[in-house]
LOZA-834893 format. One record per residue: residue in one letter; residue number from 1; y negated, x negated, z negated of N, C-alpha, C in turn. Coordinates in Angstrom, 3 decimals, padded with zeros to 6 digits. Example, Ala and Ser with C-alpha at 12.3 -4.5 7.8 and 13.67 -1.06 7.14 Angstrom:
! residues 2
<"a" 1 <005.690 -013.190 -007.800> <004.500 -012.300 -007.800> <003.300 -013.200 -007.800>>
<"s" 2 <002.250 -012.850 -007.080> <001.060 -013.670 -007.140> <-000.030 -012.900 -007.870>>
***
This chain:
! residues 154
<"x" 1 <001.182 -000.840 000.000> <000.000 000.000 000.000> <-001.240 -000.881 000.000>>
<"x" 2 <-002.619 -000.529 000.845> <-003.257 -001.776 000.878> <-004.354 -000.853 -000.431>>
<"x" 3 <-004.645 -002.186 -001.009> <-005.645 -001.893 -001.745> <-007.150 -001.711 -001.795>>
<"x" 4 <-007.933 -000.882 -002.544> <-009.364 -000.532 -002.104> <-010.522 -001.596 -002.558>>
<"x" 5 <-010.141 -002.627 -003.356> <-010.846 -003.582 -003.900> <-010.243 -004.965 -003.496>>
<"x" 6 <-010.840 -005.815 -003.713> <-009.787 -007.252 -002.697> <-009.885 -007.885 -004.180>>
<"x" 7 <-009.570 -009.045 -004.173> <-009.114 -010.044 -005.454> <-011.084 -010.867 -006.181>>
<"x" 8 <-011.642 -011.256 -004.898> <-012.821 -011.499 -005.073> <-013.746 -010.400 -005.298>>
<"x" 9 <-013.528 -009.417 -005.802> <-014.140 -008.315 -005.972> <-013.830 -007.887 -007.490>>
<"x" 10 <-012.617 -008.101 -007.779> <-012.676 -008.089 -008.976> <-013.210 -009.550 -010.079>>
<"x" 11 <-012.926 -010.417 -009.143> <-012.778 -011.783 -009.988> <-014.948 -011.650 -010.229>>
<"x" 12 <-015.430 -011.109 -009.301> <-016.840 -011.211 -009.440> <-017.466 -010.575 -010.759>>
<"x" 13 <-016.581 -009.514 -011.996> <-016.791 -009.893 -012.896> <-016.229 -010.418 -014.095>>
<"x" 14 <-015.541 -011.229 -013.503> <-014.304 -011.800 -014.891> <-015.650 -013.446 -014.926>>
<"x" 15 <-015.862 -013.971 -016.231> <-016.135 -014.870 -016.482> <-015.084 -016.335 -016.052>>
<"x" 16 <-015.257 -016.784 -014.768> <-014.380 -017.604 -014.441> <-013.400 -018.870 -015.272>>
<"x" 17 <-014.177 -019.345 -016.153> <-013.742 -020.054 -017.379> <-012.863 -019.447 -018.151>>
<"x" 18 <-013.079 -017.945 -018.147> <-012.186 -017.802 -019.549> <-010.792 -016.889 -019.086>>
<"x" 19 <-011.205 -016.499 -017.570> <-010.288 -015.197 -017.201> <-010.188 -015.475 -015.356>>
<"x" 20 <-008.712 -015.415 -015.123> <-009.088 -015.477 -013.933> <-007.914 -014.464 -013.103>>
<"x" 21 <-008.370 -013.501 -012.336> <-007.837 -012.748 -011.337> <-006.549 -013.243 -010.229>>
<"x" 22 <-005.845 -013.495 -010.522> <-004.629 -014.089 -009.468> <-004.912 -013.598 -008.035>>
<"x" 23 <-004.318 -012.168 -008.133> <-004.529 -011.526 -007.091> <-004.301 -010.167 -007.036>>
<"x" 24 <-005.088 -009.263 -006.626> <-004.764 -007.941 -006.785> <-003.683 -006.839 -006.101>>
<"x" 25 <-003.455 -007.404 -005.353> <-002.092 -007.334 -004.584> <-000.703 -007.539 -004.809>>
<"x" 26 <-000.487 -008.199 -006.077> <001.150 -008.383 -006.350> <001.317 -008.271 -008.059>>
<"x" 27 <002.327 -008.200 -008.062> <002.664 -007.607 -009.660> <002.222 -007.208 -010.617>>
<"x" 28 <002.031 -007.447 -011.804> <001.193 -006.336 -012.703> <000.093 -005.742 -011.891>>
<"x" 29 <-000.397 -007.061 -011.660> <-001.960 -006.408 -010.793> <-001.920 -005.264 -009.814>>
<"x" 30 <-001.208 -005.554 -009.139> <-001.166 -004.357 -008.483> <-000.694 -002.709 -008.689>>
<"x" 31 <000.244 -003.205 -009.477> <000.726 -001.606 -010.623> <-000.741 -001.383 -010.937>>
<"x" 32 <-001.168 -001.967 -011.716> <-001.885 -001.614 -012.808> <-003.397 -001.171 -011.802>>
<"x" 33 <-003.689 -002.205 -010.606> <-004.851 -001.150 -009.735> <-004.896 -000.186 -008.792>>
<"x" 34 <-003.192 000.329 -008.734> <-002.858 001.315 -008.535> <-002.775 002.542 -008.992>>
<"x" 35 <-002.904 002.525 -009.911> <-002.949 003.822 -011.103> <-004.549 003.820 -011.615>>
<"x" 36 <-005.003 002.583 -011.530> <-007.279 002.631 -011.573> <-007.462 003.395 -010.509>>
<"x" 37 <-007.164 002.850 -009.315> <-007.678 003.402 -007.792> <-006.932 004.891 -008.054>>
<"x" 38 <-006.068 005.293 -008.348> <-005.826 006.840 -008.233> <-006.407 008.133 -009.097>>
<"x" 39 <-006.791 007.082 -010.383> <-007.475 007.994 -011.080> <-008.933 008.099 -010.825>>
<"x" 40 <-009.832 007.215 -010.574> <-010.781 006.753 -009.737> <-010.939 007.726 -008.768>>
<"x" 41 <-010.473 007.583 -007.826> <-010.983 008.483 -006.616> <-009.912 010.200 -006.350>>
<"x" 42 <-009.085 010.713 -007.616> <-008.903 011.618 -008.406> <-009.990 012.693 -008.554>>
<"x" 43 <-010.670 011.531 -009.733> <-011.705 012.124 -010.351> <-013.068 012.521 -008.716>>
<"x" 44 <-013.220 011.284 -008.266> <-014.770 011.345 -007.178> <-014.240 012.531 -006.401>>
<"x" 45 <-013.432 012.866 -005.882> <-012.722 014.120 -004.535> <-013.574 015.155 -005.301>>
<"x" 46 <-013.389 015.106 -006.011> <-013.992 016.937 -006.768> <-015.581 016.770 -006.284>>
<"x" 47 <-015.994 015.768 -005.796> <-017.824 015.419 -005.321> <-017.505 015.012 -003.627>>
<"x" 48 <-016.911 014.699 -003.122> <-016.970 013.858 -001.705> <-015.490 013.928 -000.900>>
<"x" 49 <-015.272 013.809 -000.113> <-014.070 013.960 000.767> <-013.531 012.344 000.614>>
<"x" 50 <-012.573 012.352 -000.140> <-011.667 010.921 -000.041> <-010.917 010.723 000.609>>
<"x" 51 <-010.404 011.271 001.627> <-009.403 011.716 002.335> <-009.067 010.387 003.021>>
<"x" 52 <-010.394 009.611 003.463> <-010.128 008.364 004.703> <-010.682 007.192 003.427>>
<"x" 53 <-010.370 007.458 002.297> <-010.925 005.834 001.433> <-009.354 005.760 001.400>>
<"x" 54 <-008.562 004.499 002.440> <-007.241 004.046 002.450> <-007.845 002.798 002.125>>
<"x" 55 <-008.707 001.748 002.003> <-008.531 000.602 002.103> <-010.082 -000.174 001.309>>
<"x" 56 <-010.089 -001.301 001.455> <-011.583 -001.780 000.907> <-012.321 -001.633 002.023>>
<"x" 57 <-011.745 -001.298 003.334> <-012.879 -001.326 004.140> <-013.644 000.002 004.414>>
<"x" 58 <-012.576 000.932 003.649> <-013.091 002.377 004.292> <-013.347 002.806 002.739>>
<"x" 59 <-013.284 002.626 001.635> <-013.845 002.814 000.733> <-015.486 002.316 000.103>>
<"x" 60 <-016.141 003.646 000.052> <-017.336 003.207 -000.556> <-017.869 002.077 -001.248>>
<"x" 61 <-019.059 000.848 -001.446> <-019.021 000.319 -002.113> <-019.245 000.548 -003.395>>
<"x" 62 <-019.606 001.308 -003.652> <-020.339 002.078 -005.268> <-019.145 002.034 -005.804>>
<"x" 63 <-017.917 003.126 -004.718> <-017.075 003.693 -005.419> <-016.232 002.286 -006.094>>
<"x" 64 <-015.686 001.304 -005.233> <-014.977 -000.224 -005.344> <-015.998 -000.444 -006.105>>
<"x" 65 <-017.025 -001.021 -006.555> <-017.788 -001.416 -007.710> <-016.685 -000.953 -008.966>>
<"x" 66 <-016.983 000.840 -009.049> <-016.213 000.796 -010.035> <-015.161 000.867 -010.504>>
<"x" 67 <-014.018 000.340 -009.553> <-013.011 000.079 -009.797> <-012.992 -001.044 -010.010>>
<"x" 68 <-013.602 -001.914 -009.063> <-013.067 -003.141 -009.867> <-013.697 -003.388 -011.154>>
<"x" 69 <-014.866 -003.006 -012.171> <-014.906 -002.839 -013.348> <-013.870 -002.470 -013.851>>
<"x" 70 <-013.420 -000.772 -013.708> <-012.630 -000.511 -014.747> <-011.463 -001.499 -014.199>>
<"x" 71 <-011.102 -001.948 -013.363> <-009.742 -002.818 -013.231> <-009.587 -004.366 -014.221>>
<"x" 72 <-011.014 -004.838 -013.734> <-010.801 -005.838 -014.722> <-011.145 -005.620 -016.662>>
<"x" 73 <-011.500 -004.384 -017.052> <-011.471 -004.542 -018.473> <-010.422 -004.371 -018.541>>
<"x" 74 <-009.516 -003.747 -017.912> <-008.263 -003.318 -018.515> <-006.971 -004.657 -018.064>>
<"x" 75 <-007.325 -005.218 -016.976> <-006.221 -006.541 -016.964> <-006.890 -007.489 -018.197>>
<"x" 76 <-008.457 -007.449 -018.789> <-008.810 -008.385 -019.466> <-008.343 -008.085 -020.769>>
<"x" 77 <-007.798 -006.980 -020.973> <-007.712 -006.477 -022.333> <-005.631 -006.786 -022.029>>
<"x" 78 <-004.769 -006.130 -020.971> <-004.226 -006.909 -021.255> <-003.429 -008.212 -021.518>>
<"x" 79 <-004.130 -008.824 -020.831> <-003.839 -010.507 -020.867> <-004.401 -010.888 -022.308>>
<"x" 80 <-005.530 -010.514 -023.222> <-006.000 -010.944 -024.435> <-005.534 -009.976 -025.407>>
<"x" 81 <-004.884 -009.073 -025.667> <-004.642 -007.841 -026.314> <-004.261 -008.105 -027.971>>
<"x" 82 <-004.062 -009.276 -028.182> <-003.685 -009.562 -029.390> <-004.632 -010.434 -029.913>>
<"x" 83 <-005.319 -011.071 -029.068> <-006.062 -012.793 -029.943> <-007.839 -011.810 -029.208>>
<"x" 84 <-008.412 -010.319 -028.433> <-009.585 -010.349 -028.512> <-010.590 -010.273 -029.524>>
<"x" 85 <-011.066 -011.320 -029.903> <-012.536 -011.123 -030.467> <-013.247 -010.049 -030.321>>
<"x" 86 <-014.205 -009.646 -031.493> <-015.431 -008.760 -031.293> <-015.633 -008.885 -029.765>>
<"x" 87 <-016.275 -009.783 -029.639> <-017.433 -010.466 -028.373> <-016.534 -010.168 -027.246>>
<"x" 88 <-015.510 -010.739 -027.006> <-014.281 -010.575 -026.140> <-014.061 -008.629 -025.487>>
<"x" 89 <-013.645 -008.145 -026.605> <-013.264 -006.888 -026.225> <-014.835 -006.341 -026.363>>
<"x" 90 <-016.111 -006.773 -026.732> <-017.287 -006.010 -026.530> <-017.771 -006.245 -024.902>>
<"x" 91 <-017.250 -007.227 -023.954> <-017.209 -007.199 -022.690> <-016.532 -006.772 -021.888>>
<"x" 92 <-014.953 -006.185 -022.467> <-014.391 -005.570 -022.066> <-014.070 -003.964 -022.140>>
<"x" 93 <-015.195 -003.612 -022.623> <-016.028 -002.033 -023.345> <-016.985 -002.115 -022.260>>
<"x" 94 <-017.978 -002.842 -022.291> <-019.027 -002.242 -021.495> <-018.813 -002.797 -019.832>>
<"x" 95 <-018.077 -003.050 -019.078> <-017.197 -003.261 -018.119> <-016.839 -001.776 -018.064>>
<"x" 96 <-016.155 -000.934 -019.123> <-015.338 000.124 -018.321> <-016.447 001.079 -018.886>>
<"x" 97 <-017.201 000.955 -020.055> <-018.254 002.123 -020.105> <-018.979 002.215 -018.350>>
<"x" 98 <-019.624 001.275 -018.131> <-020.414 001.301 -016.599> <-019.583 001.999 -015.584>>
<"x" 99 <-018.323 001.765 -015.550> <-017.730 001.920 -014.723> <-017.539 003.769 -014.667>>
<"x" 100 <-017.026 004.188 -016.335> <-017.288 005.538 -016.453> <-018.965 006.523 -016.120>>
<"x" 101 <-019.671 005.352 -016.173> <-020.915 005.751 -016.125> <-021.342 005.882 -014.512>>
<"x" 102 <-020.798 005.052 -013.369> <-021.184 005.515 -012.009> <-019.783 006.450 -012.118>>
<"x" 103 <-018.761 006.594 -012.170> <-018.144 007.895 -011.783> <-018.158 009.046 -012.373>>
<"x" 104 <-018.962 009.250 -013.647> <-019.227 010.588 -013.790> <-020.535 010.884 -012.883>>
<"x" 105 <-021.493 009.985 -013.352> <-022.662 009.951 -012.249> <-022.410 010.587 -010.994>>
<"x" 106 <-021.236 010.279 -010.089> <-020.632 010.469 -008.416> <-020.516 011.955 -008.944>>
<"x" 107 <-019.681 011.780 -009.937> <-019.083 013.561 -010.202> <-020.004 014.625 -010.252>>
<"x" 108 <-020.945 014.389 -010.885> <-022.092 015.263 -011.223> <-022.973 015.458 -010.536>>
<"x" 109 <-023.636 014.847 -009.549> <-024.149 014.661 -008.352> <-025.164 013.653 -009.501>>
<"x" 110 <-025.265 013.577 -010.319> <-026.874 012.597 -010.137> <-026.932 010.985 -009.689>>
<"x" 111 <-025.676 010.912 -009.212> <-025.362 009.587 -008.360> <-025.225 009.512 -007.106>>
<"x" 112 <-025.577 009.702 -006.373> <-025.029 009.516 -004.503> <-024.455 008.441 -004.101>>
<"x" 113 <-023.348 008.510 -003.330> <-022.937 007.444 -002.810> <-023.736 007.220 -001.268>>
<"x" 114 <-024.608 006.249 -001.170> <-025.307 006.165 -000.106> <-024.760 006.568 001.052>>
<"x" 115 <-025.192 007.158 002.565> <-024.980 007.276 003.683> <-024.123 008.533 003.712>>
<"x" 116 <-023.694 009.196 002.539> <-022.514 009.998 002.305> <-022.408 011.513 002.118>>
<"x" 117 <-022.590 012.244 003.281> <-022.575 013.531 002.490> <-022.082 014.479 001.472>>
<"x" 118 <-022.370 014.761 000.342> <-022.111 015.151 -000.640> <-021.370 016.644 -000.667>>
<"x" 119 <-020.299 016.244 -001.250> <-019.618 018.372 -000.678> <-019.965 018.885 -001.572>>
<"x" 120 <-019.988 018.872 -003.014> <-020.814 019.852 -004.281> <-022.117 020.511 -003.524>>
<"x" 121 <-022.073 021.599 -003.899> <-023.341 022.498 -004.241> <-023.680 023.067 -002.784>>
<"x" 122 <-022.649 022.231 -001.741> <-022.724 023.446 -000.096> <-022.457 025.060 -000.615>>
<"x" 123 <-022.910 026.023 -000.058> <-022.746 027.186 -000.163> <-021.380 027.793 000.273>>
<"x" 124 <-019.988 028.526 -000.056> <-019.123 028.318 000.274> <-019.079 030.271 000.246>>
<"x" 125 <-019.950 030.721 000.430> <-019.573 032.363 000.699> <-020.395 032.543 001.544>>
<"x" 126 <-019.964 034.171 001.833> <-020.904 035.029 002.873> <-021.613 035.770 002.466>>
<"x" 127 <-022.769 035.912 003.284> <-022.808 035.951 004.849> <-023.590 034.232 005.081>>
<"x" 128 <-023.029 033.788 005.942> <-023.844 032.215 005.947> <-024.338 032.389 007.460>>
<"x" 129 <-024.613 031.543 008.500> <-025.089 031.417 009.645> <-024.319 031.522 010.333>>
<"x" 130 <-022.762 031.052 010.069> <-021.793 031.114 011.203> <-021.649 032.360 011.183>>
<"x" 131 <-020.856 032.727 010.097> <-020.534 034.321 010.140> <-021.429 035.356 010.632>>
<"x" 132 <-022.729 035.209 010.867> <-023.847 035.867 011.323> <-023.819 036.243 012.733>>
<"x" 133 <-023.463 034.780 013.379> <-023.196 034.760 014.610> <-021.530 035.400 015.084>>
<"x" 134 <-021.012 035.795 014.798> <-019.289 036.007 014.891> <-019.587 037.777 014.761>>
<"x" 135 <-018.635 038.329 015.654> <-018.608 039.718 015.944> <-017.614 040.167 014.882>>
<"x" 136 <-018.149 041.457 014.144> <-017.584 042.047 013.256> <-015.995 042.623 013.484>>
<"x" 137 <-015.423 042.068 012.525> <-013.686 042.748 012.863> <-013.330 044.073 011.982>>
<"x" 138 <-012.154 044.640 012.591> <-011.688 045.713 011.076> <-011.337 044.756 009.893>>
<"x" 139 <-011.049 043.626 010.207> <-010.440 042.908 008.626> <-011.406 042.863 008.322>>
<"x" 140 <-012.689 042.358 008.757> <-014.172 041.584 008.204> <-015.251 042.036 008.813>>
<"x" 141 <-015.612 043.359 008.020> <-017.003 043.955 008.728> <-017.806 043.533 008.411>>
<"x" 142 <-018.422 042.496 007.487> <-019.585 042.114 007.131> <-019.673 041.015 007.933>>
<"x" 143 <-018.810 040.067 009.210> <-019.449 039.321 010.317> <-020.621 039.649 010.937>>
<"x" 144 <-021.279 039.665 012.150> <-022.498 039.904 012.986> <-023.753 039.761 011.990>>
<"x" 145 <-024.682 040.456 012.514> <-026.175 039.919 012.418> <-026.236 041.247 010.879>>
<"x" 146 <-027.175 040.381 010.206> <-027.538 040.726 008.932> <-028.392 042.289 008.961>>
<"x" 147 <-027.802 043.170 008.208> <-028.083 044.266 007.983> <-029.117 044.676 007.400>>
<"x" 148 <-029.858 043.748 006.462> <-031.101 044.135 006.134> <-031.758 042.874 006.044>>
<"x" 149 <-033.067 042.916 005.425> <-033.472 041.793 004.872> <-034.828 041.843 003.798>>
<"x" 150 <-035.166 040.696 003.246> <-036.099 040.651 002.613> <-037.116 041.550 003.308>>
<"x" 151 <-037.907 042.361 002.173> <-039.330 043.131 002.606> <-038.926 044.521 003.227>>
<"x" 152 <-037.692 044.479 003.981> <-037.443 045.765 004.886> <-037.214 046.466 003.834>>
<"x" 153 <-037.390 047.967 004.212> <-037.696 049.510 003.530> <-036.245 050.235 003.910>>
<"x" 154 <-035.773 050.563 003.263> <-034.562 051.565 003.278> <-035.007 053.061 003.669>>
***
């Protein structure tokens, strides 16, 4: 399965000295940003059509931002899980807070993913413009042109 974040994408926030990203593509790593990336773009579908994010190239950058956050607190937490420090696991907190923080953001609309049309808050009943234009059936008499309107007198 190809993945939506590449290895240098995550390693961009691991502190290179103390933590370092192998590769995101093979064993734990890849379990483990397999189940980020699904809950991840899980959650964003309920705001945007995910349908074509198969890869890092067709996935948003916002959205890969925050995966690879939440990916690396959670490989950083478990590679250190026993010996983290305050300081240690307080970088590996605000790593996945941010990360929760642009995807509720996406969810809610007060985040946009640039260039991207947003499916929340389209109008999804009738009578809309199409249906306006479309000749009335016995299943669906309220198709064709609008029956009254603002200001008009009964």
């Amino acid at each position: 399965m190809a993945q939506r974040i590449t290895t240098a994408e995550a390693q961009a926030w691991v502190e290179g000295t103390k933590f370092t990203i192998a590769d995101v593509t093979t064993g734990q790593n890849a379990a483990l940003l397999t189940e980020i990336e699904e809950e991840v773009i899980a959650r964003v579908s309920s705001a945007y059509d995910t349908s074509t994010w198969i890869n890092d190239t067709t996935t948003p950058r916002l959205v890969r931002v925050a995966i690879a956050k939440k990916f690396v607190a959670w490989a950083y937490r478990r590679a250190y899980s026993e010996s983290l420090g305050d300081s240690d696991a307080m970088y590996a907190f605000l790593l996945e807070a941010n990360s929760e923080t642009i995807i509720q953001g996406i969810v809610d609309g007060s985040i946009e993913i640039p260039t991207i049309p947003v499916v929340v808050g389209e109008p999804i009943f009738y009578p809309d413009d199409a249906s306006s234009a479309m000749t009335p059936t016995v299943d669906d008499t309220s198709l064709g042109p609008n029956k009254f309107s603002m200001g008009q007198v009964f």
